[in-house]
N, C-alpha and C positions, 0 to 999 in steps of 0.2 A: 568574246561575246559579240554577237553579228547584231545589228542597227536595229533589227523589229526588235530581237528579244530584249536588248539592253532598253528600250524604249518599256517596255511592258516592266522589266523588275527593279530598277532605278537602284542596280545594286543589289538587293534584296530577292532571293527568289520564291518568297513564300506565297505571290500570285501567280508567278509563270506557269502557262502552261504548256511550257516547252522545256525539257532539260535543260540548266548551263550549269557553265565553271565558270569560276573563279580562280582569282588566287588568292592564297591566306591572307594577305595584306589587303584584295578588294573585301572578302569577307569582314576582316577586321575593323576597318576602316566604313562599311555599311554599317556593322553594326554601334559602332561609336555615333554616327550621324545619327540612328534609332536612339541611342541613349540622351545625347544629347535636344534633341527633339523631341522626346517625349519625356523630359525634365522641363522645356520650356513650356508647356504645357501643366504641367502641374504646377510649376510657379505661378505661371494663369489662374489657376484655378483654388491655391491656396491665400493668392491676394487677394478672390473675391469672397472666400470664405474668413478671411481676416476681418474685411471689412465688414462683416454680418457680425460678428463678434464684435466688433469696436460699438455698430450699430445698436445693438444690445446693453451696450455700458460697460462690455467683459473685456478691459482693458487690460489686462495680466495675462487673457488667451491671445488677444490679437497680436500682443507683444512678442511670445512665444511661436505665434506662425508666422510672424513678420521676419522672426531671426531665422526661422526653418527656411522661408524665404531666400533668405541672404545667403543661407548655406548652398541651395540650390543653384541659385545664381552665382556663385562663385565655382561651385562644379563642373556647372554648365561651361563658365569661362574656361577653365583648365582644359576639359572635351575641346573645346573650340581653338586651343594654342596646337594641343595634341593633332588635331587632323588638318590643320595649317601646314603645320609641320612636312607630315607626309606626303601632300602634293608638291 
């Protein structure tokens, strides 16, 4: 992967608009970073919805996205030992 295009697809080459390779392992390895990135993000987004829920009194929903939460966040950790790893 040469300097311009590796700059344009950060792994990823669903914006390039230049052919590249990879190898299985960058492939693999991009898209764990995707998985994991885009888990921390809905953790985001399920905390702020928790708190509308608690906001509201529904104490037994917020509970329940709170642990959805936890599970995210612990997934996310797992993602994060796994591609430690590999570099």
């Amino acid at each position: 992967m040469d300097a311009e295009h590796s700059a344009g697809c950060s792994g990823s080459c669903s914006g390039c608009a230049t052919p590249c390779e990879h190898t299985p392992m960058e492939e693999l390895t991009a898209l764990m970073k995707y998985m994991a990135g885009g888990n921390a993000v809905q953790i985001r987004k399920l905390t702020q919805l928790a708190a509308l829920l608690e906001q509201q009194g529904n104490r037994t929903a917020y509970d329940q996205v709170m642990a959805a939460v936890s599970d995210f966040e612990k997934g996310c950790l797992r993602l994060n030992v796994v591609l430690a790893s590999l570099k």
